[in-house]
N, C-alpha and C positions, 0 to 999 in steps of 0.2 A: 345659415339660413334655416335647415331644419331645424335645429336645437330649438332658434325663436319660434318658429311656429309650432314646436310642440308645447314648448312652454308657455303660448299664448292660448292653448286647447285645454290645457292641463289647470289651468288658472280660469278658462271661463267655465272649466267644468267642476271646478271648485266653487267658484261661484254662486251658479247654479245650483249647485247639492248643498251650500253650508247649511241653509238651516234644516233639510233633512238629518245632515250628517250629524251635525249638533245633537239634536233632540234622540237620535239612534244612540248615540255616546253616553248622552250625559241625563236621558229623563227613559230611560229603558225600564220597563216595570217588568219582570218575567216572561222578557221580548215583546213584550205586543207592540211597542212602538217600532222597534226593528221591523217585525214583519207589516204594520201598516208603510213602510215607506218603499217596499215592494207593492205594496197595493197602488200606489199613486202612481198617476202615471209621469207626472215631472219627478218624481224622485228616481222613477225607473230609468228615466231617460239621463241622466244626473249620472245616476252610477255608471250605469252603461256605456256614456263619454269617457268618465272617467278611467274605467276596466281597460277600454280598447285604448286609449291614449297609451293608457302604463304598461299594457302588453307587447304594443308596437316599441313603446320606446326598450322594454325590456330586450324585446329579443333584435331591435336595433344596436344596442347597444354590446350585445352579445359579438353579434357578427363583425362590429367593429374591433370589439378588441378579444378576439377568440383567444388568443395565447395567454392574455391576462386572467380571464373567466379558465380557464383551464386551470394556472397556477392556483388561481384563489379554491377553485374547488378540492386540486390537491393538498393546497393546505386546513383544508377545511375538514376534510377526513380525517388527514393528521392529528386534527386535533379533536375531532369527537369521534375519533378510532377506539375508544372507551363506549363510548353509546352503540356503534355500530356491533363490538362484539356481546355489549349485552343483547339485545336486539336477534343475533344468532344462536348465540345462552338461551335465551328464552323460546325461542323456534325450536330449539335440539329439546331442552329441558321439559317444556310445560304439556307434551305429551305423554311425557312420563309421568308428570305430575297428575294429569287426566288419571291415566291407569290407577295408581295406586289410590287416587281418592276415589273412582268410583268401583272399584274392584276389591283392592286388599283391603284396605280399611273401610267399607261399606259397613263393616257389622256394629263400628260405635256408633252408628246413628239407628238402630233399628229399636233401639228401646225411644220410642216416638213422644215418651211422657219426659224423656230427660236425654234429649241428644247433647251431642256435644259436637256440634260445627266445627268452633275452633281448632280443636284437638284431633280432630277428624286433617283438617287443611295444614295444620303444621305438619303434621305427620310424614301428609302425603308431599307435602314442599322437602323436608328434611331426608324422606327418603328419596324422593328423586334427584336432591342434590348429593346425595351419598352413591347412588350407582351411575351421577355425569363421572365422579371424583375416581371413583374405582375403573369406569371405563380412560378415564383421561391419562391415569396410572400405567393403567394396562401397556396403552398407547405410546408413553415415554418410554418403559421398559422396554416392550417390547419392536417400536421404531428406532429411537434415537439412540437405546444402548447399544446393539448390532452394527448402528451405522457408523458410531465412534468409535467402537472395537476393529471395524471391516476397512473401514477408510484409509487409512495409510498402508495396507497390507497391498491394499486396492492398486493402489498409485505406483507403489513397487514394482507390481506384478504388471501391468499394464505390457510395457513394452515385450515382455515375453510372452503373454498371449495372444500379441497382434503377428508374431513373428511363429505363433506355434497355429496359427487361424490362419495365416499367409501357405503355410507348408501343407494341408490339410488341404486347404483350396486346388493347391498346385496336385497333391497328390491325386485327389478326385477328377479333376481336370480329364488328368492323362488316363485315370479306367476308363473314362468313355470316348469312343471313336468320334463320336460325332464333335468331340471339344476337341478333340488331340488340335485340328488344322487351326484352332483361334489358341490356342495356349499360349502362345508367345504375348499376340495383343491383348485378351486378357489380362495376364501377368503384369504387359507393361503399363495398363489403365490403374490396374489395383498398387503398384509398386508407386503411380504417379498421387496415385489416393494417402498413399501410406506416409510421402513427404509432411502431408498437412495433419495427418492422423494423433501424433503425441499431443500437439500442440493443441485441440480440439480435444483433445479428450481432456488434459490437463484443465481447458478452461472451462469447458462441462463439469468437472468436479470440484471446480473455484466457485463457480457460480451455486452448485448443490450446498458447498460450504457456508459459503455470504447467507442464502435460505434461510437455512437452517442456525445462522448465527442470531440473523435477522428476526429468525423466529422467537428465538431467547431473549433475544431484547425487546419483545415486546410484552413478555411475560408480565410485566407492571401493568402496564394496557389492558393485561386481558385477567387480570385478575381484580381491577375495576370495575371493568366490565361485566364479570361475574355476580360483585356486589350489588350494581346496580341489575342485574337481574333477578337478583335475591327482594330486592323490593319492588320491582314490576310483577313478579308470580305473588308475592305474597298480598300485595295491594289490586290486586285485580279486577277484585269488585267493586273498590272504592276508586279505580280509575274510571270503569263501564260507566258506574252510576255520574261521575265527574263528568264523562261524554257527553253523555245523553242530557244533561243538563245544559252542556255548552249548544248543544247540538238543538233541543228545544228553543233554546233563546232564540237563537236567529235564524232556524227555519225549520218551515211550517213540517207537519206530519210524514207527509210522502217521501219529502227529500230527505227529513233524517231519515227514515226505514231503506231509500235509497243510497244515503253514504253507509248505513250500519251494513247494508250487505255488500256492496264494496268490499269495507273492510272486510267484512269477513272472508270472501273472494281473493282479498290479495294474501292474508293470513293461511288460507287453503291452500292457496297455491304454493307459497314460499316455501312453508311446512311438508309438506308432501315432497317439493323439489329439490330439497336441501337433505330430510331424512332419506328418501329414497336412494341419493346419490351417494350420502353416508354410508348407509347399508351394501350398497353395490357396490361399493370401492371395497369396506370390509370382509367382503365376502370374495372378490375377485384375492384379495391376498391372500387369504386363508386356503383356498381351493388353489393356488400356485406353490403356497407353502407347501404342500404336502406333497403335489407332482412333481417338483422339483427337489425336494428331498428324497422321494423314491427312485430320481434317478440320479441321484448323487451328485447334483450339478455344484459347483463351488459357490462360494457364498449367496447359496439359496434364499436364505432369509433377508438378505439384502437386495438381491434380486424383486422377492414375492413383495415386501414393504414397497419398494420402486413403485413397480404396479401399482398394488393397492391404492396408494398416493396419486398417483396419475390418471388414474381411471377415474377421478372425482375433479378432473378439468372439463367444463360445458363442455358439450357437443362433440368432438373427438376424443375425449379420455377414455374411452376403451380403448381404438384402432392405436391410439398414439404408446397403450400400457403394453399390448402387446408386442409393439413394435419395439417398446425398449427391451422388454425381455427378451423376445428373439435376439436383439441384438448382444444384448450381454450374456447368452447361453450360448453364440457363436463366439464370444471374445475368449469366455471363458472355457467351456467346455464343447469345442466343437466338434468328436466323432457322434454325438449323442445330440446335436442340436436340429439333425432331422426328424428325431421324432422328436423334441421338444417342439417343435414348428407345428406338427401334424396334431401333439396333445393341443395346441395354444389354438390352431383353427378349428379344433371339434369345442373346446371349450370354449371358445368365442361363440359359434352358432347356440349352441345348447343354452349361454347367457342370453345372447340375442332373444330367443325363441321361449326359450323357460321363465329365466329372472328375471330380466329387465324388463317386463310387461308386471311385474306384480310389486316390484320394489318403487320402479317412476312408475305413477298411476297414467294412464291416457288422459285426464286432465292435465299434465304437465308436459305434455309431449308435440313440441309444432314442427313448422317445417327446418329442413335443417341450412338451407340458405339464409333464411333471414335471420335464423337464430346466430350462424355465423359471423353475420353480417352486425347484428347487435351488441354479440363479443367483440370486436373488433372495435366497434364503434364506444363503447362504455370501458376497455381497454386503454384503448386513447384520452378519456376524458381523467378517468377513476384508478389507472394501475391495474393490478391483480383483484382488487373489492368490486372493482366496475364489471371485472369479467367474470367474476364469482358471479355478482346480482344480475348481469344481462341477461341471460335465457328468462328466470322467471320473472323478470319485469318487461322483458318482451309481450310473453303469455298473459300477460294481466292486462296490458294494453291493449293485446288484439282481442282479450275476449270483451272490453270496455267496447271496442270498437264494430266489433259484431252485434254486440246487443243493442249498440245505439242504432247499429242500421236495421237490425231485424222489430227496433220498434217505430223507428220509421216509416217501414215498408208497414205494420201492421196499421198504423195512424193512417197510410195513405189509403190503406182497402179500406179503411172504416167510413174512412170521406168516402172513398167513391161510391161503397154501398147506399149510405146515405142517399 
């Protein structure tokens, strides 16, 4: 019974609009017929049936078959998981790309009787794909070789760390008076933790494994991806001017000015949120690398990389990076993991308070409920890409969301001054 009577709205509102829609299609001179059929008022009313019909039924259709819309999205990713990581190529790259054209190579264009553009912008494209390549280098070397060298040593050792972190426990216990009377039930909670312990650890480094295998096999994907980022920086202006011409045809002045700052709005933010996060991951390993080699913690560099990597998950990847480190400075070397503990909370605030305000800009920063909330929720829909993109596509909507009410509120004082 719905279906027909959507289908009976969806047909008179066809209807209705064919000879606008026609004439918009098919006698379009440099938009002006498209925007005269906004000016009408049966054409507006035309579309407008039409819009709400197809939205309703859209997101009726949605809620109907949520688990199918799910599937299909998953596969949808899969399959332009080439586009998504150019799209990320060019958010990390094209800043860089900025720099070097308007910085290093500024001085070929200063002779103003005979610049050279071109050779200016290959330049700066060719250098900034030369320092992703040597940063990305870096990155294998220095993540994935350590973690392939360290990882079966890992697995070995396991069960004699947990039994030399057990003993360590027990020992500490018994120096203080106030623990002596629970040492027993202690013991016996940690010995009941310890049954489940191998078997959780082993499937934590199954799962680190699969990652990390996972990640290789998409090396074809992301070297696609790359390509096709290689012609989005290089084609940049012939994409703008391409916009702005589609963007002319079918609407009028204001609104394009209003979707170009959008765009730019959503590009600010992604950019900002994604570098930012980049940098603070890299920097939390870096400053772990060396704390942790000073104090001669066992497989330090596999440890600090942990981190690093972790701390670049939305919204908990700091709390969650240190939490693994504490835990694998206890596994591994526990007479020394109290003051690992003490270094990991002075350096947790000092990030808090220092870095992490200069690396994520405060445009990039909301509340952390909802932002949870939208991880969670883009999680479920997307994987691991849904919970990558959730924060900043939160942030882009709430500030859409703001501005539309804060000009709202200004339309409504303007009335009532009137």
């Amino acid at each position: 019974m719905i279906c027909s009577n959507l289908s009976f709205i969806i047909i008179t509102g066809i209807i209705i609009g064919r000879n606008y829609l026609c004439s918009a299609l098919f006698i379009s001179e440099g938009g002006e017929t498209v925007k005269k059929i906004f000016d009408d008022k049966f054409g507006k009313i035309a579309i407008y049936a039409v819009s709400c019909v197809a939205v309703t039924a859209l997101f009726l259709s949605i809620w109907l078959n949520l688990g199918t819309v799910a599937d299909f999205f998953k596969s949808a990713v899969r399959v332009f998981s080439p586009l998504l990581y150019a799209v990320v190529a060019v958010l990390i790259i094209n800043p860089s790309v900025h720099l070097f054209h308007d910085r290093v190579f500024a001085f070929i264009d200063k002779n103003k009787k005979k610049p050279h553009p071109k050779l200016r912008r290959a330049l700066s494209v060719i250098a900034g794909y030369l320092l992703f390549t040597v940063l990305l280098l870096a990155v294998v070397v220095i993540v994935f070789v350590p973690f392939a060298e360290n990882i079966g040593e890992i697995q070995t050792m396991v069960p004699d760390a947990i039994r030399s972190t057990v003993r360590w426990i027990e020992t500490t216990i018994s120096n203080y008076e106030f623990l002596a009377p629970q040492k027993d039930v202690i013991m016996e909670r940690i010995e009941g933790l310890l049954i489940f312990s191998p078997e959780l650890i082993q499937s934590i480094i199954g799962t680190v494994v699969s990652y990390a295998s996972g990640i290789v096999a998409e090396t074809f994907n992301v070297l696609i991806g790359v390509i096709i980022s290689v012609y989005i920086i290089v084609s940049m202006d012939y994409l703008k001017s391409l916009r702005d011409k589609i963007m002319d045809a079918f609407f009028s002045k204001e609104k394009t000015v209003a979707i170009s700052k959008a765009a730019r709005g959503i590009y600010r933010v992604f950019s900002d949120y994604f570098i930012g996060r980049l940098m603070y991951s890299i920097t939390i390993g870096i400053v772990f690398f060396y704390v942790l080699y000073l104090f001669k913690v066992p497989f330090y560099s596999v440890i600090s990389i942990a981190m690093g990597m972790i701390a670049f998950v939305p919204v908990c990847g700091t709390v969650l990076s240190y939490a693994v480190g504490i835990c694998l400075c206890l596994l591994f070397d526990p007479q020394d993991a109290g003051w690992c503990m003490l270094i990991f909370f002075a350096v947790f605030l000092l990030g808090r308070v220092f870095l992490q305000p200069h690396l994520i800009k405060e445009t990039v920063t909301a509340d952390v409920g909802l932002c949870i909330l939208s991880v969670i929720i883009m999680y479920a829909l997307f994987n691991v890409v849904g919970a990558l993109l959730a924060v900043p596509t939160f942030i882009v909507l709430r500030e859409w969301i703001l501005a539309a009410s804060e000009k709202r509120k200004q339309k409504a004082a303007s009335v009532s001054e009137k």
